[in-house]
Backbone bond lengths (Angstrom), bond angles and torsions (degrees), N, CA, C in turn:
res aa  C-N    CA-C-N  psi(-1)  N-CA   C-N-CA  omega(-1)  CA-C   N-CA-C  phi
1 X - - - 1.459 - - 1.527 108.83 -
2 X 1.433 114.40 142.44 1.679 111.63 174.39 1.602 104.24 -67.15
3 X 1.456 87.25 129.75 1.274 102.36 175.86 1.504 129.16 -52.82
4 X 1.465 113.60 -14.47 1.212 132.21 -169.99 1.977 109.53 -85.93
5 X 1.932 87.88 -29.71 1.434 75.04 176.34 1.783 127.90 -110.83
6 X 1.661 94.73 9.82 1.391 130.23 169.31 1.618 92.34 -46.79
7 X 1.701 94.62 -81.70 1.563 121.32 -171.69 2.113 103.65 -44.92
8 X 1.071 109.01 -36.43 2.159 108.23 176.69 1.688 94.85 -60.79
9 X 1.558 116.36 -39.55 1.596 117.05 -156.51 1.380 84.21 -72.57
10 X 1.334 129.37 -96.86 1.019 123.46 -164.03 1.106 147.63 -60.78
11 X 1.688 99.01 11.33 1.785 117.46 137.83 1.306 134.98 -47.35
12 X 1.555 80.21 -57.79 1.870 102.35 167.30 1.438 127.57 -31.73
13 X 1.956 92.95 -69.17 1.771 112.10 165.32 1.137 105.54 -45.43
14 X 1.218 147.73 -59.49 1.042 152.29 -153.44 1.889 118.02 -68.03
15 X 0.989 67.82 -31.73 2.100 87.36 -172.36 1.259 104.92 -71.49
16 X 1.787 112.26 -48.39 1.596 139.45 -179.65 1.597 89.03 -39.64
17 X 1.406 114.01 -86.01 1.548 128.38 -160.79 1.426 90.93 -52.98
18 X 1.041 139.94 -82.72 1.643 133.88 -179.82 1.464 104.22 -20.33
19 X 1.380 128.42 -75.94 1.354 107.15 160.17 1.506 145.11 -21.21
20 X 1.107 102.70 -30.76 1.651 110.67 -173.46 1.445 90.35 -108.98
21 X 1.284 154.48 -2.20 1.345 137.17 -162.53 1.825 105.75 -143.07
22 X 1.226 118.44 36.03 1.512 125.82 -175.89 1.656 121.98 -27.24
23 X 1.359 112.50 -20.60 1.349 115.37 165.96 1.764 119.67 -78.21
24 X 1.302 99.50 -2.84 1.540 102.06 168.75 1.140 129.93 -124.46
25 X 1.673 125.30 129.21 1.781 128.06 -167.15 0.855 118.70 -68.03
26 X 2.149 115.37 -38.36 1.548 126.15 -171.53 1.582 117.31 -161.24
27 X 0.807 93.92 154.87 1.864 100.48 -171.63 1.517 113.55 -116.95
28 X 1.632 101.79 99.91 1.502 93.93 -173.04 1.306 108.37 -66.18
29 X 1.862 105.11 157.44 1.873 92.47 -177.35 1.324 130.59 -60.55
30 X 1.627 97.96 -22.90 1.688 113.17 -173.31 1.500 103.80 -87.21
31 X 1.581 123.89 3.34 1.594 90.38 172.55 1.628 123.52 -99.07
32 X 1.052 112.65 164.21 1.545 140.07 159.62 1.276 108.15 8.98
33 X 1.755 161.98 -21.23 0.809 111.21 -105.00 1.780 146.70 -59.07
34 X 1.554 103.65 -27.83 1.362 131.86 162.54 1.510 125.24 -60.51
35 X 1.293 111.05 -25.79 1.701 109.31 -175.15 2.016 96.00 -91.17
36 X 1.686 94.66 -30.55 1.527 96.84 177.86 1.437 115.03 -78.75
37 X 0.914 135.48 -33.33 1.472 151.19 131.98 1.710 95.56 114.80
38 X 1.447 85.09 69.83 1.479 106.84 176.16 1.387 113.41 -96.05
39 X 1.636 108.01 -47.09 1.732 107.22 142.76 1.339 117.96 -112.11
40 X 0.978 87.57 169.42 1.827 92.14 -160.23 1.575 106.70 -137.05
41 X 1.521 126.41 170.86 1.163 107.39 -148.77 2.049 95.49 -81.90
42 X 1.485 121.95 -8.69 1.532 111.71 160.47 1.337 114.94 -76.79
43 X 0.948 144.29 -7.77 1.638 132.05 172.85 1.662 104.67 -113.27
44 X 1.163 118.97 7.24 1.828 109.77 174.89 1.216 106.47 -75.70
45 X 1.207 151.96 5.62 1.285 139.44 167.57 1.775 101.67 -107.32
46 X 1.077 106.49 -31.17 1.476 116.71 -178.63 2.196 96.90 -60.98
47 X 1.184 96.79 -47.88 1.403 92.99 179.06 1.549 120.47 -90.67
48 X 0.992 123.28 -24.57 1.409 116.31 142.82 1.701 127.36 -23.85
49 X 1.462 103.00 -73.12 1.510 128.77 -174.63 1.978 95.79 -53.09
50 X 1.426 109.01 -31.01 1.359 91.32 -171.12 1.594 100.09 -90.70
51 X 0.917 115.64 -37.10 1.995 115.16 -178.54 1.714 100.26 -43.63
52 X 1.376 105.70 -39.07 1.639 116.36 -173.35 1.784 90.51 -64.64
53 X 1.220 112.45 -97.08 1.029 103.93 167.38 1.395 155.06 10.44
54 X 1.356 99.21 -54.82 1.607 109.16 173.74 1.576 104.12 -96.62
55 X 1.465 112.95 -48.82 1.673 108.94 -175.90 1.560 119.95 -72.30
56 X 1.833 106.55 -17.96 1.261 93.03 -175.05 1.175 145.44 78.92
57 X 1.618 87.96 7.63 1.745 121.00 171.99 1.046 105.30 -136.01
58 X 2.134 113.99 145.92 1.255 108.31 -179.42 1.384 114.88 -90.08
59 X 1.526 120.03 136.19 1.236 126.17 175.92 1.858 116.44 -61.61
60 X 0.787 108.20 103.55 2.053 107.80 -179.01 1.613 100.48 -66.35
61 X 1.574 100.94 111.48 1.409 77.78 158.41 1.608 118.13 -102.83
62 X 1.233 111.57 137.62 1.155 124.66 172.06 1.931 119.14 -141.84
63 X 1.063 119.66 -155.05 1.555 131.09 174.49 1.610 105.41 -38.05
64 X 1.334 97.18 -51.55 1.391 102.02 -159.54 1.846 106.89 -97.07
65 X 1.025 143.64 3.71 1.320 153.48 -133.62 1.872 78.30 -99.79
66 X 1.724 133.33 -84.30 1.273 113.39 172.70 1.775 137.94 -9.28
67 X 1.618 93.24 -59.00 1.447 92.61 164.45 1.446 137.44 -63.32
68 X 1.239 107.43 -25.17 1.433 122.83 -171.96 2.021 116.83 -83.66
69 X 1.586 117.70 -18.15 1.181 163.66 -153.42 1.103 107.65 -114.80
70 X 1.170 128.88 -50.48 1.809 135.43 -138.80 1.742 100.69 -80.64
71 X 1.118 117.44 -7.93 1.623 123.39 -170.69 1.255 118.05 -144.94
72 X 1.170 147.43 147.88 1.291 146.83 -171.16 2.013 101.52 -73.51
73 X 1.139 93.71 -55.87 1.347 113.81 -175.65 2.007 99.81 -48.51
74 X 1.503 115.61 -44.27 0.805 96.02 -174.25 1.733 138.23 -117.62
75 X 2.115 91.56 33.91 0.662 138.48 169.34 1.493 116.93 -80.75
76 X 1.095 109.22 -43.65 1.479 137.50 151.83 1.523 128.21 -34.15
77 X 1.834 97.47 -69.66 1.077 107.63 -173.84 2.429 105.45 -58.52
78 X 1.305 101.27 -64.15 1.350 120.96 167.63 1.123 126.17 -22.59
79 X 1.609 117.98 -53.81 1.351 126.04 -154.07 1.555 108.71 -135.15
80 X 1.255 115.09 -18.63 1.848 117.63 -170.69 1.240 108.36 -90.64
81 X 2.011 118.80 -26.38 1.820 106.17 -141.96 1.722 78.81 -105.99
């Protein structure tokens, strides 16, 4: 995927959670989101449905679906390129 429109997607995601979390300006790609409890275990399906959404691939959840999720960056890596 052009990298250019990788970087619009996970603007998007990014904007989403900013939306839902008004006490925060920006979401570095490398943080937490779950340990920061940016999603939490009521909006993890809510943010799931949007990664689907925007990338246009379905997210599997399985074992590994946390890890793959847990960071913008590696939300990115998984689901954007």
């Amino acid at each position: 995927m052009n990298p250019l429109i990788s970087l619009d997607k996970i603007n998007e995601i990014k904007q989403w959670l900013l939306s839902k979390k008004k006490y925060l300006n920006d979401i570095p790609l490398d943080l937490d989101l779950i340990e920061n409890d940016v999603v939490d275990s009521l909006s993890f399906v809510e943010y799931v449905l949007i990664i689907e959404e925007i990338s246009g691939r379905e997210v599997v959840v399985d074992d590994t679906v946390l890890d793959k999720v847990r960071t913008l960056d590696r939300v990115q890596l998984h689901y954007l390129q």
